[in-house]
TORPA-4810 file (N, C-alpha, C, O; in nm, 3 decimals):
<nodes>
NODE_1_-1.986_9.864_12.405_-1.885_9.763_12.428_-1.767_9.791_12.335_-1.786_9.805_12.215_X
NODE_2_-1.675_9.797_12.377_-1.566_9.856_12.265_-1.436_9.684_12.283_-1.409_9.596_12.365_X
NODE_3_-1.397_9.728_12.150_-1.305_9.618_12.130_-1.176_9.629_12.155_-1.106_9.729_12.132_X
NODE_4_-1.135_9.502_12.212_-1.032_9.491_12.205_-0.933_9.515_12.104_-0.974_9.468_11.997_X
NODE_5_-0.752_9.598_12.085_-0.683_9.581_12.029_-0.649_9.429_11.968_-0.596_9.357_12.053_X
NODE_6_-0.668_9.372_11.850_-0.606_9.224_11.792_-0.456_9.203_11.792_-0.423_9.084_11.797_X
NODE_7_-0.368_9.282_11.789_-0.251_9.257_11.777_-0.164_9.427_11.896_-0.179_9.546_11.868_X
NODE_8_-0.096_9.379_11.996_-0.046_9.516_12.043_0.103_9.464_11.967_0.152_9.358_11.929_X
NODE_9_0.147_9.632_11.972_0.320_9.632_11.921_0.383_9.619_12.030_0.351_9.628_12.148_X
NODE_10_0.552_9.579_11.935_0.625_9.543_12.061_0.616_9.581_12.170_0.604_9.506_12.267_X
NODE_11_0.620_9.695_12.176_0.632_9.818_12.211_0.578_9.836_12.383_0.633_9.858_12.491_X
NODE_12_0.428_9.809_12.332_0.292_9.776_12.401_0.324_9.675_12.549_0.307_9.690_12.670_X
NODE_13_0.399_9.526_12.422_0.399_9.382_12.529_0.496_9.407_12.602_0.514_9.308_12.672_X
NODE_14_0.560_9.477_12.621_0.635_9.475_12.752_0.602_9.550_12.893_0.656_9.655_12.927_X
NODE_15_0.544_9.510_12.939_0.491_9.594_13.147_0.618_9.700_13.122_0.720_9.688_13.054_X
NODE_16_0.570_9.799_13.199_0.657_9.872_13.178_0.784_9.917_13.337_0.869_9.999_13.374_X
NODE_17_0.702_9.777_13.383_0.790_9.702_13.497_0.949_9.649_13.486_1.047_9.637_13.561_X
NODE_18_0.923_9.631_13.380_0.968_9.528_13.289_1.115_9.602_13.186_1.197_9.536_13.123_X
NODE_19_1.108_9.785_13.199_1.193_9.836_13.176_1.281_9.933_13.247_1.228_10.039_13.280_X
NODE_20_1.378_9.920_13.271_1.464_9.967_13.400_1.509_10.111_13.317_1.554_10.128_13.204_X
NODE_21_1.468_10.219_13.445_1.529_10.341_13.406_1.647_10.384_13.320_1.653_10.479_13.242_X
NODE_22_1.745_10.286_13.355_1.886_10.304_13.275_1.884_10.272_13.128_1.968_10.322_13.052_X
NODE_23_1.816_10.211_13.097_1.764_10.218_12.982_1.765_10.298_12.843_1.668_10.335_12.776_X
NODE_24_1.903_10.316_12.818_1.847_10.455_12.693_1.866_10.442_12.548_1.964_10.466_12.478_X
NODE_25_1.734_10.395_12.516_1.737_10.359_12.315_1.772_10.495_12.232_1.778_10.501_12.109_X
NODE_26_1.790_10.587_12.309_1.792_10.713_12.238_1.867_10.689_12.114_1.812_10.673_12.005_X
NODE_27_1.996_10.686_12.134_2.090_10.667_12.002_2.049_10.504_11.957_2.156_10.459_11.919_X
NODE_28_1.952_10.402_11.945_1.917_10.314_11.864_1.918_10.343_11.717_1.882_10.446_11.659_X
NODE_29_1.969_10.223_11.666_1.933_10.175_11.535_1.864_10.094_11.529_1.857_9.994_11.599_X
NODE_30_1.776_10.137_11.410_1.637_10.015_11.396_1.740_9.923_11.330_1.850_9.970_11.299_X
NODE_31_1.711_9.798_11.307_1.744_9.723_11.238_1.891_9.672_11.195_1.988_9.743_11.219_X
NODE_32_1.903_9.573_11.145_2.048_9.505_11.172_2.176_9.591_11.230_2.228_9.693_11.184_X
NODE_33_2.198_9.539_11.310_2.326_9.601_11.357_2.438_9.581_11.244_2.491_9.678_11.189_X
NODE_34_2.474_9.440_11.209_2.589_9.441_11.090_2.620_9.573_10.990_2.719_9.639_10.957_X
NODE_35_2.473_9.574_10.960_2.473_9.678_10.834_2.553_9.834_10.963_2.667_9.863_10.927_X
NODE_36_2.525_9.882_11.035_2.584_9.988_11.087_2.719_9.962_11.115_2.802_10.042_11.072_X
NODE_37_2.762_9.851_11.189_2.923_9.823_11.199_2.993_9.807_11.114_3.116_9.805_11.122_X
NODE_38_2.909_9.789_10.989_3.015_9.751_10.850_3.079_9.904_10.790_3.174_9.939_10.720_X
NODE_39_2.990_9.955_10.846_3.029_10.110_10.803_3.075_10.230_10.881_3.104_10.344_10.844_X
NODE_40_3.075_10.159_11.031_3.176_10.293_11.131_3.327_10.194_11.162_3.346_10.072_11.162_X
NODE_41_3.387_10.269_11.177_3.533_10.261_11.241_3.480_10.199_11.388_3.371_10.224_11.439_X
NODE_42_3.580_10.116_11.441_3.593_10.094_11.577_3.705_10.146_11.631_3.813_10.130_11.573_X
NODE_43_3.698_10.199_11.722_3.856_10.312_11.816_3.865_10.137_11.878_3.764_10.076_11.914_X
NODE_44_3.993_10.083_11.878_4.096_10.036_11.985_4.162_10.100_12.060_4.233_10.188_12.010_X
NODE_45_4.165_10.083_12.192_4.306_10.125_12.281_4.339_10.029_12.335_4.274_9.946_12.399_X
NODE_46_4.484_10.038_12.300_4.550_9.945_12.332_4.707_10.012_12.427_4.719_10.134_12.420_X
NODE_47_4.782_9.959_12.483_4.922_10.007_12.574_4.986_10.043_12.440_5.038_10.150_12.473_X
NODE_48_5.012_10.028_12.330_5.072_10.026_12.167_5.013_10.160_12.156_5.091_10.230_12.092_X
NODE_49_4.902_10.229_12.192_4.810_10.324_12.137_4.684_10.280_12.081_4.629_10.171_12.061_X
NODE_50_4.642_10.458_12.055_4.479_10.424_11.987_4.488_10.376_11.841_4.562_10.438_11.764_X
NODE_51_4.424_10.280_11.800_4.375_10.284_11.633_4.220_10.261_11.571_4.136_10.190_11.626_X
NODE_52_4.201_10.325_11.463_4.055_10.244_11.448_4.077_10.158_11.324_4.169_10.149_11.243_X
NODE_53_3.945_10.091_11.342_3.969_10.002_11.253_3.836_9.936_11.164_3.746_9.960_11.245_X
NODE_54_3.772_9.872_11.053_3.631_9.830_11.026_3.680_9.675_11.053_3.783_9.620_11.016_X
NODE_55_3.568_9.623_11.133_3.586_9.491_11.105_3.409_9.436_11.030_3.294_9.463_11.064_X
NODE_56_3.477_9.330_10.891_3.394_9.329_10.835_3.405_9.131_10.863_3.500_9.055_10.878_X
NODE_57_3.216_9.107_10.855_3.186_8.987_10.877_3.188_8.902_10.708_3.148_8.961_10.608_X
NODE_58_3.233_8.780_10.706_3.212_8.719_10.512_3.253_8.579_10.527_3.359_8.535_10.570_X
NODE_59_3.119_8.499_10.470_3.105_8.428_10.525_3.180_8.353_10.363_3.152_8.430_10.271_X
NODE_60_3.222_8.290_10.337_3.314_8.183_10.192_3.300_8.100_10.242_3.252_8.077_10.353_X
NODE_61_3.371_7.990_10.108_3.350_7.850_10.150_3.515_7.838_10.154_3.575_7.917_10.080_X
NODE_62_3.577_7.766_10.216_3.767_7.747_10.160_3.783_7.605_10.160_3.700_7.521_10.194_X
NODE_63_3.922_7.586_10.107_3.957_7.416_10.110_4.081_7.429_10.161_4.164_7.514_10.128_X
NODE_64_4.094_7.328_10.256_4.200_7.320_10.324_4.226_7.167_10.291_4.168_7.059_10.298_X
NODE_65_4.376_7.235_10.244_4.473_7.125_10.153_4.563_7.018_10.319_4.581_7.056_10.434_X
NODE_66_4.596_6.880_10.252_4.711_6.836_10.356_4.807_6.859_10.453_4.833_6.805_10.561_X
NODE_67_4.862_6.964_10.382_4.945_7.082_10.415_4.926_7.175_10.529_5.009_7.207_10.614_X
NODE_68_4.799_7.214_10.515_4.721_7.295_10.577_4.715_7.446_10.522_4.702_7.556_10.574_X
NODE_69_4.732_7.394_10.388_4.698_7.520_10.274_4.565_7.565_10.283_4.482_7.478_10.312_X
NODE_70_4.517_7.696_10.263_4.428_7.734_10.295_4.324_7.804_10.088_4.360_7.898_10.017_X
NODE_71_4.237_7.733_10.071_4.216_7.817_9.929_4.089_7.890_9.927_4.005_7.807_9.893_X
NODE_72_4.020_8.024_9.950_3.963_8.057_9.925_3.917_8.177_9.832_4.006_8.240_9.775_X
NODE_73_3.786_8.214_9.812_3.762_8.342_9.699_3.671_8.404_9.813_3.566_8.367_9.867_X
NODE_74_3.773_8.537_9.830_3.674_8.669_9.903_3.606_8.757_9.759_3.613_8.766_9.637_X
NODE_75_3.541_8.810_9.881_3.407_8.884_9.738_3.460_9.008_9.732_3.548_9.037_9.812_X
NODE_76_3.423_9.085_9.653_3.512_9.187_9.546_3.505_9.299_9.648_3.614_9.327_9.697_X
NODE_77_3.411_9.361_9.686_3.460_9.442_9.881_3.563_9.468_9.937_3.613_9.573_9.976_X
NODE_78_3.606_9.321_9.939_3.717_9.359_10.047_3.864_9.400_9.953_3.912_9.331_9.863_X
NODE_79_3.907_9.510_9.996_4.021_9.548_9.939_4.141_9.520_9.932_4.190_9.515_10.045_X
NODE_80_4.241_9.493_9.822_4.356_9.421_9.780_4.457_9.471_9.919_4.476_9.590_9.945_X
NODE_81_4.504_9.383_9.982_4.613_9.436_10.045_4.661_9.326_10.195_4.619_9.211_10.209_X
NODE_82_4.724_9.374_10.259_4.731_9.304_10.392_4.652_9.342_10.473_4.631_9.461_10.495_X
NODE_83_4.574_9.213_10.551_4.453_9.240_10.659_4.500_9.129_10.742_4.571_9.030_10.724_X
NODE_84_4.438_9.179_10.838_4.471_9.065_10.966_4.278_8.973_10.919_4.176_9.029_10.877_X
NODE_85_4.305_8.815_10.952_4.183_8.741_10.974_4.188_8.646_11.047_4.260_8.546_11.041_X
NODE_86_4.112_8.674_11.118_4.036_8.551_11.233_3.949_8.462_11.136_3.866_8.513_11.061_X
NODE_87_3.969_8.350_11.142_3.879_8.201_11.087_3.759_8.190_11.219_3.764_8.244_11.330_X
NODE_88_3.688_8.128_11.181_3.617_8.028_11.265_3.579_7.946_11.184_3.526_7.983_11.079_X
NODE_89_3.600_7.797_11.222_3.591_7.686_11.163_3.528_7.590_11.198_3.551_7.518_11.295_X
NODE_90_3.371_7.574_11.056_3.261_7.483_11.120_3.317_7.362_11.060_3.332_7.354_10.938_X
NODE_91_3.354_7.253_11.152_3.334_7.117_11.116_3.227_7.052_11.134_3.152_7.053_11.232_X
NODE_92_3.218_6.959_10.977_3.094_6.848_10.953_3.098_6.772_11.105_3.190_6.692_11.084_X
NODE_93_3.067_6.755_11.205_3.042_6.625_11.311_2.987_6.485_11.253_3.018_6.371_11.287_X
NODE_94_2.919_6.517_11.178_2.824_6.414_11.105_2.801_6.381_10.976_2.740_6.465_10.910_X
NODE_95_2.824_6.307_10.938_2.874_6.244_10.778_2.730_6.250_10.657_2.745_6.210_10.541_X
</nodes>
């Protein structure tokens, strides 16, 4: 009587119904994607032309004054100069 496997890998649980030919992990990275995008260039094309560029994710806390002054501290990484930044802005809903 032979035993059953206790745990199959991912690998295993998927039918292999279940994976469509087109399919190609070849060039996969194990594990977080961030960590790989933080460190290749992205090519843009744009009608302006090609450029590349890193876009890096950082998450701070800021205070936004009356005004609509903006005060925050980026972490020592990112380098002194002009950068373009996109916000996204979580508001409290609930007190």
């Amino acid at each position: 009587m032979s035993e059953e496997p206790k745990h199959q890998s991912r690998a295993e649980a998927i039918a292999d119904d279940e994976m469509l030919d087109e399919y190609d992990f070849s060039q996969a990275i194990r594990g977080n994607p961030y960590r790989y995008l933080s460190q290749s260039p992205i090519k843009i094309n744009t009608i302006a032309g090609d450029r590349e560029i890193q876009i890096k994710t950082v998450e701070v806390f800021a205070t936004v004054a009356v005004d609509g002054k903006v005060t925050l501290q980026l972490p020592p990484e990112i380098s002194p100069g002009e950068h373009r930044i996109t916000l996204l802005i979580q508001e409290n809903l609930t007190p």
